[in-house]
C-alpha positions as CSV (number, residue, x, y, z in Angstrom):
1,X,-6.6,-37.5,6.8
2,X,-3.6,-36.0,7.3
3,X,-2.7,-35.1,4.3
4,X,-6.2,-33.7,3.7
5,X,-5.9,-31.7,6.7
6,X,-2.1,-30.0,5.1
7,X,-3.7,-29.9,1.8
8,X,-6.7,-27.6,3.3
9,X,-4.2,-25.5,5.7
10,X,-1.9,-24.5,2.6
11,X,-5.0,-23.5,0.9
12,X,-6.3,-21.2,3.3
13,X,-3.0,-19.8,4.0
14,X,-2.3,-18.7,0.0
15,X,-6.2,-17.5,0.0
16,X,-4.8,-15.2,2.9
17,X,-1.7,-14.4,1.8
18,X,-2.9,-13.1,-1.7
19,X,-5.3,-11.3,0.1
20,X,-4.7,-7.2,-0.1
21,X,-6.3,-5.7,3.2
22,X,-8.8,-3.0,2.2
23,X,-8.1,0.6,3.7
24,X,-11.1,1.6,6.1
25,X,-13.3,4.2,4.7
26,X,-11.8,7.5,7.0
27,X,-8.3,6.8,5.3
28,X,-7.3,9.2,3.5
29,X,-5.8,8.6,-0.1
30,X,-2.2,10.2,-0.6
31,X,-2.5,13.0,-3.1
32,X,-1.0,12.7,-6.1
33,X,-0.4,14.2,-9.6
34,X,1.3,12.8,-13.0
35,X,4.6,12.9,-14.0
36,X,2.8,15.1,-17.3
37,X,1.0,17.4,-14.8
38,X,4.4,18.1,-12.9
39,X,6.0,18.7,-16.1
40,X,3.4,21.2,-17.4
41,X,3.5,22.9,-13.3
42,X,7.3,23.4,-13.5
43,X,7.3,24.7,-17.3
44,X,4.8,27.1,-16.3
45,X,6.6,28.3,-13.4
46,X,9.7,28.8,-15.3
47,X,7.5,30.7,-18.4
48,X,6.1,33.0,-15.5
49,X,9.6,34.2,-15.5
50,X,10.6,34.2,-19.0
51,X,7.4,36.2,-20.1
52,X,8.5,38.9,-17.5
53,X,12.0,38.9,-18.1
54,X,11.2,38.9,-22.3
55,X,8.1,41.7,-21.7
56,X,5.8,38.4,-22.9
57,X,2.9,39.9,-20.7
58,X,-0.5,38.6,-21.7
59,X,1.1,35.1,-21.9
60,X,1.8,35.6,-18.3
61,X,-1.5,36.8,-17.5
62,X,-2.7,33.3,-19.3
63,X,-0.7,31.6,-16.6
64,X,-2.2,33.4,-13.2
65,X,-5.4,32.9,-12.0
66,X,-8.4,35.4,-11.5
67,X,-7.9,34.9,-8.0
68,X,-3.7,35.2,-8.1
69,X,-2.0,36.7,-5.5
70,X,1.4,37.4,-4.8
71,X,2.9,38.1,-1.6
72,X,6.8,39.9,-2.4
73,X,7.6,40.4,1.3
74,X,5.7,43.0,2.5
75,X,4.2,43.8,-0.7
76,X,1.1,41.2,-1.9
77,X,-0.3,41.8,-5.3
78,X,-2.9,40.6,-7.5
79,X,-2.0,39.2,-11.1
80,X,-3.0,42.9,-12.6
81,X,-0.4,44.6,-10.3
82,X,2.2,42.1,-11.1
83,X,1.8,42.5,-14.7
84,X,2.1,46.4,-14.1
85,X,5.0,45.5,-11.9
86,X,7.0,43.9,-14.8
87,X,5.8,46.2,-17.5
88,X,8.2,49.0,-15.7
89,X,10.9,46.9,-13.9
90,X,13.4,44.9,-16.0
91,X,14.6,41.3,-15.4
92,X,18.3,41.3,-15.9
93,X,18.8,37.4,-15.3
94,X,17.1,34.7,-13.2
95,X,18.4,31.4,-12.2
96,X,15.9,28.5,-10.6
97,X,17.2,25.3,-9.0
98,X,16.6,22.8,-6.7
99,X,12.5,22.9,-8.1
100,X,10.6,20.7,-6.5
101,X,6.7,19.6,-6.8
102,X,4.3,18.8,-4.2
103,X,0.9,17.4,-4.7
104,X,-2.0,18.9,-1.9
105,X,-4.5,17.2,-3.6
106,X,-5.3,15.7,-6.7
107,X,-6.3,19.2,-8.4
108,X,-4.0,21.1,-6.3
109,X,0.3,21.3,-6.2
110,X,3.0,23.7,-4.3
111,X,6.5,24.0,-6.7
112,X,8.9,25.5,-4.5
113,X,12.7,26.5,-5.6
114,X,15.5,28.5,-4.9
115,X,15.5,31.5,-7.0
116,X,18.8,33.4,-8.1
117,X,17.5,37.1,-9.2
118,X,18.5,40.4,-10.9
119,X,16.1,43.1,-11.1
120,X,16.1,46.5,-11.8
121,X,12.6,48.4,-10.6
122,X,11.2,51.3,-12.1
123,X,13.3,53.5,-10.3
124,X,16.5,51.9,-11.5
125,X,17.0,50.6,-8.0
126,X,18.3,46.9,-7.8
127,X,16.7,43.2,-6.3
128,X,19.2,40.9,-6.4
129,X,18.5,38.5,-3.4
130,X,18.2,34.9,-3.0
131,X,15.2,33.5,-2.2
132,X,13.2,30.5,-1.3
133,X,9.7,30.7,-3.7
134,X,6.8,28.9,-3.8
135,X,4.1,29.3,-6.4
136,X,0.4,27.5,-5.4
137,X,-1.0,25.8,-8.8
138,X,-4.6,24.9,-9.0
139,X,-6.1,22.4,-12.2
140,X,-9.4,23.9,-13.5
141,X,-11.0,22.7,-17.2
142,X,-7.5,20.9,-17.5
143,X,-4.7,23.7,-17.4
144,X,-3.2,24.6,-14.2
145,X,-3.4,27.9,-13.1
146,X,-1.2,30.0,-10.3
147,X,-3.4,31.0,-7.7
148,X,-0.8,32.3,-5.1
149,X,3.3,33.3,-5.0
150,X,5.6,33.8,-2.4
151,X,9.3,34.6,-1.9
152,X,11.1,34.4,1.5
153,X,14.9,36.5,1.3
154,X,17.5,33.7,2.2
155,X,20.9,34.8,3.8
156,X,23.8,33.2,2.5
């Protein structure tokens, strides 16, 4: 009987070991996006600037959204203002590192950087900060789509 008994108790203690606990149903599910979607987020971002810099407008445009906007400080844009903003201003050089990729849901992502910059406006007049910038990438009918830019001037 004994044996019976250990028998039973090593049963019913594997059945609940190998047991994975179900989340409740007001749990929410981590976000998450593929290693493929980050890719295609950060080459994006970094062909956002190489169309500017290289005057490759209208494959920029393909990149923002109908709904963009840009906020340059105290400056926000939409995407046809930015694209008028780089048709007279000229991107001398651009360096971004440290570029990061955050999921906000499972359609939605934040990349983030540090970006390295030298610009010349239309009146000749130099932007050569450092700043932090985040660009807001929405997934609709499969492509991802920048919906919203920022840059925040960081002192060195």
């Amino acid at each position: 009987m004994k044996n019976i008994t250990r028998f039973l108790a090593i049963i019913i203690a594997t059945a609940f070991i190998s047991c994975k606990p179900k989340l409740p149903a007001n749990v929410i599910k981590a976000p998450s996006i593929s290693a493929d979607d980050t890719k295609k987020i950060t080459e994006r971002e970094i062909n956002t600037w190489e169309f500017a810099k290289n005057k490759n407008l209208p494959a920029m445009r393909e990149i923002l959204g109908d709904d963009y906007v840009g906020f340059f400080g105290k400056n926000t844009m939409n995407a046809n203002d930015v694209i008028k903003m780089f048709q007279t201003s000229t991107i001398r050089s651009y360096h971004l590192s440290n570029i990061r990729v955050k999921p906000v849901t499972d359609d939605v992502a934040i990349i983030y950087y540090e970006l390295n910059q030298d610009i010349l406006d239309a009146d000749g007049d130099k932007w050569t900060p450092n700043v932090a910038s985040a660009s807001t990438y929405v997934k609709r009918k499969g492509a991802w789509y920048s919906v919203f830019y920022q840059e925040t001037v960081v002192n060195n």
